[in-house]
C-alpha positions as CSV (number, residue, x, y, z in Angstrom):
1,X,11.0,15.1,20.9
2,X,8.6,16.2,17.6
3,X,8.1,13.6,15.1
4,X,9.4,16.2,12.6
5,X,12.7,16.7,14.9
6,X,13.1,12.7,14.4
7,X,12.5,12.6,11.2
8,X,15.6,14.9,10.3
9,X,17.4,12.8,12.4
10,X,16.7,9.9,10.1
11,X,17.8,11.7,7.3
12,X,20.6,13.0,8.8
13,X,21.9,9.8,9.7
14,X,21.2,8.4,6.3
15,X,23.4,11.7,4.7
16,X,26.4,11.3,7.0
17,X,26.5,7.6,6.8
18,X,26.3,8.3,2.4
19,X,29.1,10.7,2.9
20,X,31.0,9.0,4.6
21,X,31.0,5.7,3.0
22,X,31.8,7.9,-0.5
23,X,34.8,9.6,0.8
24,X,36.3,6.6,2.2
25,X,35.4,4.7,-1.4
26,X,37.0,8.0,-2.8
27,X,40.5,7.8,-0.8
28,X,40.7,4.3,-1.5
29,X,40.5,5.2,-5.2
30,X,43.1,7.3,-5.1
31,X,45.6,4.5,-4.6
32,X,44.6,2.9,-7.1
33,X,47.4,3.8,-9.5
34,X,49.9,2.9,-6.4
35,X,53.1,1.3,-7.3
36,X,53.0,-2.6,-6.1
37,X,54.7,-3.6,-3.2
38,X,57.7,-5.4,-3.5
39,X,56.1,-8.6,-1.8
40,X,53.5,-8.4,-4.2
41,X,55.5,-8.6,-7.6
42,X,55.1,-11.5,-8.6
43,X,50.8,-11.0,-8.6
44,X,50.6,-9.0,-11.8
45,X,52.5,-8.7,-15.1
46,X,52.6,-4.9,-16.3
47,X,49.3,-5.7,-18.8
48,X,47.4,-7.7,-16.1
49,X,48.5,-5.1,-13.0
50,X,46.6,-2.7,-16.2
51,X,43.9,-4.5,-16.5
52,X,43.6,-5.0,-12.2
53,X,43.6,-1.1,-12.5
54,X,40.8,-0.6,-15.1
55,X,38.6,-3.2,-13.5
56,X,39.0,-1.5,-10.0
57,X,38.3,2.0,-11.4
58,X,35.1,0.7,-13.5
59,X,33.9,-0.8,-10.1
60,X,34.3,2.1,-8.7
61,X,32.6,4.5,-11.0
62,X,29.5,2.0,-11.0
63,X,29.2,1.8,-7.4
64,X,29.0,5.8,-6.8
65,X,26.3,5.7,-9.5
66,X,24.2,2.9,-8.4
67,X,25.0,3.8,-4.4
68,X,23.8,7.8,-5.2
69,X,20.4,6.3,-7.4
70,X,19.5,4.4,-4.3
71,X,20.1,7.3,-1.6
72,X,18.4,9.7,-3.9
73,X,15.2,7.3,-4.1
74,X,15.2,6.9,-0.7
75,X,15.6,10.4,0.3
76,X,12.5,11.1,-2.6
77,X,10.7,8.1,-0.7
78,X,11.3,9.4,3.0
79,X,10.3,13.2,2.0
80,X,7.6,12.5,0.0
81,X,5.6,9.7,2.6
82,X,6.1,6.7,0.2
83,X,5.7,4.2,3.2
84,X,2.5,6.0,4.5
85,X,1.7,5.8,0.4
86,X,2.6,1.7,0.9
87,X,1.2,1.6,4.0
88,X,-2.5,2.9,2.8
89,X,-2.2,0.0,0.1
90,X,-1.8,-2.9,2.4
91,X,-4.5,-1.6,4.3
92,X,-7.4,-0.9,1.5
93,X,-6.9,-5.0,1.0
94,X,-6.8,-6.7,4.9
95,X,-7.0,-5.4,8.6
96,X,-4.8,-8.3,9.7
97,X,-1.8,-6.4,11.2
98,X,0.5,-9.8,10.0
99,X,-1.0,-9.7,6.7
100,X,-1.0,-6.0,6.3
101,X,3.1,-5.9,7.3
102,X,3.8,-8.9,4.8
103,X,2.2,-6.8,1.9
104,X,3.9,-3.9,3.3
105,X,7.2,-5.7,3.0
106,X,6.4,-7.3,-0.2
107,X,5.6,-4.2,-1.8
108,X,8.9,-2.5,-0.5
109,X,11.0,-5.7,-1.1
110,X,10.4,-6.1,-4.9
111,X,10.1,-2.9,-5.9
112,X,13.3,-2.4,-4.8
113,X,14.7,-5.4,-6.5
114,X,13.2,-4.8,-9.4
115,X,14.7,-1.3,-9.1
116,X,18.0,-2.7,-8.5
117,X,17.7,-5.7,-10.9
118,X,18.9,-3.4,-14.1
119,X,22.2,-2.6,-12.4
120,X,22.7,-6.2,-11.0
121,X,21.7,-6.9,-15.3
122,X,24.7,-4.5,-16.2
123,X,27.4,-5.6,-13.4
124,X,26.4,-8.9,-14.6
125,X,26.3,-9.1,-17.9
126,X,28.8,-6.1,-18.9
127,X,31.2,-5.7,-16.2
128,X,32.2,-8.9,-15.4
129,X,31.5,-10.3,-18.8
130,X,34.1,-7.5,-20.2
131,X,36.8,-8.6,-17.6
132,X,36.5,-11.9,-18.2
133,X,35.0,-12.9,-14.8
134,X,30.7,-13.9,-15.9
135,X,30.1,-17.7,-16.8
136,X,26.1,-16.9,-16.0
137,X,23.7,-17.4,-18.5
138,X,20.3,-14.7,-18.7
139,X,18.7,-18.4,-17.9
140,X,20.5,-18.6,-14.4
141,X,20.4,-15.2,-13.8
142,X,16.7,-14.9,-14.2
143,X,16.1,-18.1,-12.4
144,X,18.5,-16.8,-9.4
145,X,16.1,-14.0,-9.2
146,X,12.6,-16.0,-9.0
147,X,14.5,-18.5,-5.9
148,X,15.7,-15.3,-4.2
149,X,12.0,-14.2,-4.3
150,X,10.5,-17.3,-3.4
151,X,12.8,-18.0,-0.3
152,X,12.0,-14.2,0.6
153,X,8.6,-14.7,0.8
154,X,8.9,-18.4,2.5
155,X,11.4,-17.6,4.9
156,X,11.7,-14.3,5.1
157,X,7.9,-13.4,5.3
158,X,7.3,-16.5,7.9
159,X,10.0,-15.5,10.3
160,X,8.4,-11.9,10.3
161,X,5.0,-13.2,10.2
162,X,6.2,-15.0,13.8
163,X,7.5,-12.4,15.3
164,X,4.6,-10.0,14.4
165,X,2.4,-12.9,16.5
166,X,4.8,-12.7,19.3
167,X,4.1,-9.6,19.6
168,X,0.4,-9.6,19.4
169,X,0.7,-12.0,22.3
170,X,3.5,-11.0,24.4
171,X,3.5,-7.2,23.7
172,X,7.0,-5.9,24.6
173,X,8.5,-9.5,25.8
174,X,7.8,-10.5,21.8
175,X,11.9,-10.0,22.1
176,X,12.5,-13.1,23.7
177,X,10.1,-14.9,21.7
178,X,11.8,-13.3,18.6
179,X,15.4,-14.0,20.0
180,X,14.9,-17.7,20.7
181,X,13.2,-17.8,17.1
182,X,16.4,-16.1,15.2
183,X,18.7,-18.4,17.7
184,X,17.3,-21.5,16.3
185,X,16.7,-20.4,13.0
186,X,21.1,-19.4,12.3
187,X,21.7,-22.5,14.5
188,X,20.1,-24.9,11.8
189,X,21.4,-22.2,8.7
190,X,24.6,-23.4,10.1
191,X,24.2,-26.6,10.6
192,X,22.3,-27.6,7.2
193,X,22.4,-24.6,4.9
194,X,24.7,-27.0,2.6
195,X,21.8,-29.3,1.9
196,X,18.8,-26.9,2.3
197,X,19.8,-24.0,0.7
198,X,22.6,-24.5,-1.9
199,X,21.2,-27.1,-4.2
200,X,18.6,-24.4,-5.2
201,X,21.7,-22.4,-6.6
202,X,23.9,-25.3,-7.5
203,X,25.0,-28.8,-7.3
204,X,27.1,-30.5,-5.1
205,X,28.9,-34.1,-6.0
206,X,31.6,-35.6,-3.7
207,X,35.0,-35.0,-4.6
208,X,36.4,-37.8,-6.5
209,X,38.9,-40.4,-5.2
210,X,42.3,-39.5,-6.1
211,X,45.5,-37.7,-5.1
212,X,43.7,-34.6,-3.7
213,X,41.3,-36.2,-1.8
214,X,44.3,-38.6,-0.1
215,X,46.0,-35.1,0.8
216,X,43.3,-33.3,1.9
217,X,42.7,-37.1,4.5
218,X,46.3,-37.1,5.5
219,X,46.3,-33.3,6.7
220,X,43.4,-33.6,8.3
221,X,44.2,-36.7,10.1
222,X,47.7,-35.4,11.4
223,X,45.9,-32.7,13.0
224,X,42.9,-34.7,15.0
225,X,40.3,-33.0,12.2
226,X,37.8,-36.0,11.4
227,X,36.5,-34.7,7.4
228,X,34.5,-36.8,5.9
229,X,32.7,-35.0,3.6
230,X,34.4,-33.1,0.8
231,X,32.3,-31.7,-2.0
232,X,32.9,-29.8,-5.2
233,X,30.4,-27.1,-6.1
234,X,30.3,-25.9,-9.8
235,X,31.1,-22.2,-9.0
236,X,32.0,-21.9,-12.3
237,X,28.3,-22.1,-13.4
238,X,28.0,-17.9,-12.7
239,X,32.0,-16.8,-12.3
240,X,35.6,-17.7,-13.4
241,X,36.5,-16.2,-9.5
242,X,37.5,-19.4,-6.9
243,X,36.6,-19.8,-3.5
244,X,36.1,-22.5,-0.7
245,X,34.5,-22.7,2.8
246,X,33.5,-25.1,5.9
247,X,29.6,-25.3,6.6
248,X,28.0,-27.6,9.5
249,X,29.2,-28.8,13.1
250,X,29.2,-32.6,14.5
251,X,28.4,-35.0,11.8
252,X,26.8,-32.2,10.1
253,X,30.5,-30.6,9.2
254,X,32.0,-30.5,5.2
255,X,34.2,-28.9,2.9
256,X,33.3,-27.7,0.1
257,X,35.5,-26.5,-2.9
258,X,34.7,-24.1,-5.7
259,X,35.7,-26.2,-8.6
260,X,37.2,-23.0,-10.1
261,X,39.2,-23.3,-7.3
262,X,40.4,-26.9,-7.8
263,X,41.1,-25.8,-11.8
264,X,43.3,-22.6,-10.5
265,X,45.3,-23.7,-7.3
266,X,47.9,-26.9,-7.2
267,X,46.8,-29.3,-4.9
268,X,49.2,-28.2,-2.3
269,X,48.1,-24.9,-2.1
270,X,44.1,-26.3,-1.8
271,X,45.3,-28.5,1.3
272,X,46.9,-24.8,2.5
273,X,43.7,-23.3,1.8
274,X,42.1,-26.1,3.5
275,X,44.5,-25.8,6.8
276,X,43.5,-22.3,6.7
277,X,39.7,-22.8,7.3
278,X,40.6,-25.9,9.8
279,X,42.1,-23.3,11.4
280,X,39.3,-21.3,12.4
281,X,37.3,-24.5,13.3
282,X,40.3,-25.2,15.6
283,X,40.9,-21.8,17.2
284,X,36.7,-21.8,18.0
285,X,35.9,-18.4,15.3
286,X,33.4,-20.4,13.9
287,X,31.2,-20.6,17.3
288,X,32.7,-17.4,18.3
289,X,31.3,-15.9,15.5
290,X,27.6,-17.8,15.9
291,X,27.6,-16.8,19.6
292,X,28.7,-13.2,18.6
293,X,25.7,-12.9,15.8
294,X,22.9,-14.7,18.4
295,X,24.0,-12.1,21.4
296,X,24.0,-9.1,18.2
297,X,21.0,-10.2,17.5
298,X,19.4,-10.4,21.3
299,X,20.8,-7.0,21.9
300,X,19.1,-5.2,19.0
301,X,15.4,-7.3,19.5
302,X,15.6,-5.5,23.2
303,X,16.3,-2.4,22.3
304,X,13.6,-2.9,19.7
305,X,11.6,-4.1,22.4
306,X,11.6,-0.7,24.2
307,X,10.8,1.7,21.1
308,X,8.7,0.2,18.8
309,X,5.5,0.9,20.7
310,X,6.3,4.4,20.2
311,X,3.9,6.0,18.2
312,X,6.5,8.7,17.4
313,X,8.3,6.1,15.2
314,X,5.7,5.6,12.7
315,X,4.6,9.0,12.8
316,X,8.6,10.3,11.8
317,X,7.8,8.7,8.8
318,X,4.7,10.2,8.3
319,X,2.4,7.1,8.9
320,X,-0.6,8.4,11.0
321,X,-1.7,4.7,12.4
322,X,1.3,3.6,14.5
323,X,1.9,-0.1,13.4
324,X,5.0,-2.7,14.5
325,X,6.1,-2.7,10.4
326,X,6.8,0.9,10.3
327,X,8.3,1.5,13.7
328,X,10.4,-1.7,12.5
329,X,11.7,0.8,9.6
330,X,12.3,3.6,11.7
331,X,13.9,1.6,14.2
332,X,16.0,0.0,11.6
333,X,17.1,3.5,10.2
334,X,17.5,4.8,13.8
335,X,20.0,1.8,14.3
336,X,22.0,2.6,11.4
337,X,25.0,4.2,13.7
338,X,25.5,1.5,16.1
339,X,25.0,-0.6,14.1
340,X,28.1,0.8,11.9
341,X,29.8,1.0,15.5
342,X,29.5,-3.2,16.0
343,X,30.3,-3.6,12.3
344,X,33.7,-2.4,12.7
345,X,34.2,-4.5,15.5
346,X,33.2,-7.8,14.2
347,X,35.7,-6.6,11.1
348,X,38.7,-6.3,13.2
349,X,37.8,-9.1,15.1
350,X,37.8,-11.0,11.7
351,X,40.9,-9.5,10.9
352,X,42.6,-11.0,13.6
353,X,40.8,-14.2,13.4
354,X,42.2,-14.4,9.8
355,X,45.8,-14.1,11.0
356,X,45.2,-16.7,13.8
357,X,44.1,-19.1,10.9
358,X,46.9,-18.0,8.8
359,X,49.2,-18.9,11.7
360,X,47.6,-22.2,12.4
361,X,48.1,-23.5,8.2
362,X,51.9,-22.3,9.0
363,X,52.6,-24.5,11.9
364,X,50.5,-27.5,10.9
365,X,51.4,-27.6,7.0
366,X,53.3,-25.3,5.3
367,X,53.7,-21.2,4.7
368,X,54.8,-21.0,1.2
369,X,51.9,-22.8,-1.1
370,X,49.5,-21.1,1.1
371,X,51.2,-18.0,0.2
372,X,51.0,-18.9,-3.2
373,X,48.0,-19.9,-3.2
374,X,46.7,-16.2,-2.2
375,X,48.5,-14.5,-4.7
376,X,47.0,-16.6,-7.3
377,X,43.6,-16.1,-6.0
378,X,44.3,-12.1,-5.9
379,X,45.2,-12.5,-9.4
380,X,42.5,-13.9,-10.6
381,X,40.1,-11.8,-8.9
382,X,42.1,-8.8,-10.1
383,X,41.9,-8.0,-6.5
384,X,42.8,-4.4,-5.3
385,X,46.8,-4.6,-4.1
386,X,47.4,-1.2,-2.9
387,X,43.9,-0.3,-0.9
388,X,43.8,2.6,1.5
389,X,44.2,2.2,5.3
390,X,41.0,3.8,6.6
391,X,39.0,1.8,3.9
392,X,40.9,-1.2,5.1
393,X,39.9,-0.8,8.6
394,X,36.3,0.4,7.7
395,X,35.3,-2.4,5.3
396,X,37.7,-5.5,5.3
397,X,36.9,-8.8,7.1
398,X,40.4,-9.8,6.2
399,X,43.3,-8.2,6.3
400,X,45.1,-7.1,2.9
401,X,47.4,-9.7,0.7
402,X,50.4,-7.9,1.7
403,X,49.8,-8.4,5.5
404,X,48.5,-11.7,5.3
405,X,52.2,-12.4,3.1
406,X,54.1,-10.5,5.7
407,X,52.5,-12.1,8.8
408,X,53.1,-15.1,7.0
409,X,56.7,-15.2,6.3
410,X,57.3,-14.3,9.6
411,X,59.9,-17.3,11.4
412,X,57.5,-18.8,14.6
């Protein structure tokens, strides 16, 4: 094989894959003007089911813009040797290969945020703001951007800086070096992202003593789940939309709860909420799904392991000196399809997870405020109540409302 012949095949891939992510986006559209399901009645009044519509439809028509500027850069980028172009700018500066690749990646990383930063700007500040959703201030928006940045270049650039040395050292066995690396690295995300990596964004306090807090004990009690900590994170610093999720393991383990989500819900339906997400922690998804991500991640550092000493990589992209950066690229394009492939996998696996936990709140508290509790949040979210099958199954970690309702009111 040429290094012209792969280089087609890198744009082919990224064409299909554009194709077909727009005509699924485009079939899903098409429902969204669908009658509601009779289940689903109760979610939207005739202005709000409206105003679900037009926020669907303006999400929609922003996506295929900002999705088609950012294949039509990349296509200008690919034909036009913009990485060789990047490339020869690391190198005028150092002949490190670590330093070169961070520079490389640096260069490639904020340009495209700052690329992409106008339309994150106008989703922001227009879209949401218009539907009601944006509490963030330009202040926190701006601020969000400089952490992202900084814990790119910290944490980002010293994982790849490590695995460039492995590498150097180990030539193709840097895999195992690399896997072992990642391995630890997701197992302590896991374990402490709560305390190392949220307070950047935004603060944590306990929740208070009170009736919520003595339900929340008493389920978790009556079903052998020891919960200590419970904290409430002011969500409502960036959106009006709720959520909640379990972080940690051991000692490490804790709640936390949007406190949109404690302003929205009745405490019933949070302790449903909260049976739900004991329920993965019960049924094992959570170290499924850590397991699953470390052997992913294994899998693809192998097969990385075998190609990128192939000159041919760097040269499909038109970079003359073969380096480990721009075979990375390649290889990361190349990858594209199975990585599509395992994506849908881990989505229907999710899927079914998320009726497991559904099942689990049932037996061990109760169906309805659960129920209730996901309409709400699918109201307030102006969440999409009628989306298309194939879209479902392509893109859904969770199943739609109606199935989850249906699954739900189901007699054990």
């Amino acid at each position: 094989m040429t290094a012209t012949t792969l280089f087609y095949i890198i744009l082919a891939i990224l064409i299909v894959n554009f194709i077909i992510d727009k005509a699924l986006d485009a079939l899903n559209a098409k429902h969204f003007n669908d009658p509601i399901p009779h289940e689903l009645q109760d979610v939207y009044d005739e202005t709000e089911y409206k105003k679900s519509q037009a926020y669907k439809k303006t999400n929609y028509k922003f996506g295929l813009l900002t999705s088609s500027f950012s294949m039509v850069l990349t296509l200008i980028f690919l034909i036009f040797d913009g990485f060789e172009y990047v490339d020869n700018i690391a190198r005028s500066y150092f002949e490190n290969p670590i330093i070169i690749a961070l520079i490389f990646f640096g260069i490639i990383m904020i340009g495209s945020d700052i690329l992409s930063t106008p339309f994150s700007y106008y989703r922001t500040f227009v879209i949401e703001e218009r539907f009601g959703f944006n509490k963030t201030t330009k202040k926190t928006f701006v601020m969000d951007k400089i952490k992202g940045w900084l814990m790119m270049v910290f944490l980002g650039g010293g994982i790849l800086a490590l695995i460039i040395w492995f590498y150097q050292f180990s030539g193709d066995n840097f895999w195992l070096y690399a896997w072992a690396l990642t391995t630890v690295f997701t197992i302590i995300m896991n374990m402490f992202y709560a305390k190392l990596i949220v307070p950047l964004f935004n603060k944590q306090t306990p929740l208070d003593a009170g009736g919520l807090r003595d339900k929340i004990s008493n389920y978790t009690n009556s079903v052998g789940f020891k919960l200590d900590k419970i904290f409430v994170i002011d969500g409502s610093k960036r959106s009006t939309k709720a959520n909640a999720y379990f972080s940690g393991f051991g000692s490490e383990k804790r709640v936390t709860l949007f406190d949109t989500l404690i302003n929205d819900l009745e405490d019933e339906e949070i302790v449903a909420v909260l049976a739900h997400e004991v329920g993965h922690y019960k049924k094992k998804h959570i170290i499924f799904n850590l397991t699953a991500s470390i052997i992913l991640t294994g899998l693809t550092l192998y097969i990385l392991s075998i190609f990128i000493s192939n000159p041919l990589l760097s040269h499909a992209l038109g970079v003359d000196i073969p380096s480990f950066h721009i075979g990375l690229i390649a290889f990361g394009l190349l990858y594209a399809p199975i990585s599509e492939v395992t994506s849908l996998i881990m989505n229907w696996i999710s899927r079914t997870f998320e009726y497991q936990a559904d099942n689990y709140a049932k037996k061990t508290y109760k169906a309805q405020p659960l129920i209730s509790s996901l309409k709400k949040l699918s109201k307030n979210s102006l969440s999409n109540l009628t989306p298309h099958k194939a879209y479902v199954f392509v893109h859904y970690s969770h199943p739609t409302l109606l199935e989850r309702i249906k699954n739900l009111k189901l007699k054990a």
